[in-house]
C-alpha positions, -999 to 999 in steps of 0.1 A, spaced: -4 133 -77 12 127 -44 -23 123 -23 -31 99 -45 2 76 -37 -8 83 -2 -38 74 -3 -27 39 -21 -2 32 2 -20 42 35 -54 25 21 -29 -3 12 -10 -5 46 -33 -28 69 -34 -54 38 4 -56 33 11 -82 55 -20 -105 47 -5 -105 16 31 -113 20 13 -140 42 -2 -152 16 28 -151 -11 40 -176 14 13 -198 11 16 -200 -27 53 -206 -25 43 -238 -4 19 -250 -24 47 -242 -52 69 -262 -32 48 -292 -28 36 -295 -63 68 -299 -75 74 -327 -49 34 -344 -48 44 -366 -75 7 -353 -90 9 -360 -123 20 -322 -134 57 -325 -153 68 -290 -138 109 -286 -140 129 -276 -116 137 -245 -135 105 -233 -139 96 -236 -104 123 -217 -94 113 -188 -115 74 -190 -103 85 -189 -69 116 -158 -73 84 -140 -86 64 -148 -61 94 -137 -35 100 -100 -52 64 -97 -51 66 -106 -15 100 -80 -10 80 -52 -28 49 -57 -4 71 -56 27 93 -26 12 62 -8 11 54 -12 41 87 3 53 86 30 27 52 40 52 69 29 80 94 54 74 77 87 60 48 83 88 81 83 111 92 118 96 59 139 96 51 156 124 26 142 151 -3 157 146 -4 146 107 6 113 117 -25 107 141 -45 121 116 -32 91 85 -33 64 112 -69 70 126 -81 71 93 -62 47 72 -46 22 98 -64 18 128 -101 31 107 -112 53 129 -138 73 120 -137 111 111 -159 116 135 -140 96 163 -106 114 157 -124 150 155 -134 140 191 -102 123 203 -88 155 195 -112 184 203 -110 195 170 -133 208 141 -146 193 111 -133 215 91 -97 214 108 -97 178 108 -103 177 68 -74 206 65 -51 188 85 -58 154 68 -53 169 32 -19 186 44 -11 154 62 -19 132 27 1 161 6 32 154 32 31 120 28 30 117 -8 56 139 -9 81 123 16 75 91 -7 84 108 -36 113 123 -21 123 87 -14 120 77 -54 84 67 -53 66 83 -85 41 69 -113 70 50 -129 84 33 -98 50 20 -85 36 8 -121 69 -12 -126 67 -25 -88 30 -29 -77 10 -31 -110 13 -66 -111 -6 -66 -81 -43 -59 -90 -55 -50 -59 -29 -25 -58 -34 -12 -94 -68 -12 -89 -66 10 -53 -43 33 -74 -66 36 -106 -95 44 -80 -82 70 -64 -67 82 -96 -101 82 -107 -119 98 -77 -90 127 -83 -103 133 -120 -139 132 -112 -132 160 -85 -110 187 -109 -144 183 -135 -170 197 -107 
């Protein structure tokens, strides 16, 4: 289980602030419906609570990205270049393995440990199943990275 938050939240990582971006945007739009005089009868009330939404979602996007921040922070420095190459700066395998002078095989060890590390030091912090289906599931692109890898997991244990 904790590769598979890892892998959400490092697959997730680059994407985090396009979306908060784009929470802003809505909230404008929000904004200016309420204020276009287009025809919608919207109250006051009710905007405030689309757009509070729209801000946790916003505050749950960037405290992932800290949550990452963070744990990549405490592992060590190998493991860390390992989950950056791959999931933040998408370097290839086969780039990194150079970078490095290392082996396939010791870059795929390294990377599992490194993913196993990770998902552990966000669970350590209070991330499990619970805390990311009551934070991020209303999020479908992030339900959705999480039921794949969930998925890929499964498929795996039956070969």
């Amino acid at each position: 289980m904790y590769r598979i938050f890892a892998k959400t939240i490092l697959s997730a990582y680059s994407s985090l602030e396009f979306f908060a971006d784009k929470i802003d945007v809505l909230v404008r739009r929000r904004v200016a419906a309420g204020y276009s005089g287009n025809g919608i009868c919207t109250s006051a009330q009710r905007q405030i609570e689309e757009i509070v939404v729209l801000m946790d979602k916003k505050a749950n996007l960037i405290n992932l990205k800290l949550l990452a921040d963070e744990v990549l922070a405490s592992t060590d420095r190998a493991s860390r270049r390992v989950l950056e190459d791959k999931y933040i700066k998408k370097i290839t395998p086969e780039e990194t393995m150079e970078q490095l002078g290392i082996s396939r095989r010791t870059f795929f060890r390294r990377l599992d440990r490194a993913e196993e590390s990770f998902g552990k030091g966000c669970f350590a912090r209070g991330c499990d199943t619970k805390w990311f289906e009551q934070n991020y599931f209303d999020q479908s692109w992030l339900k959705d990275l999480f039921d794949g890898f969930c998925q890929k997991e499964k498929t795996k244990h039956k070969k």
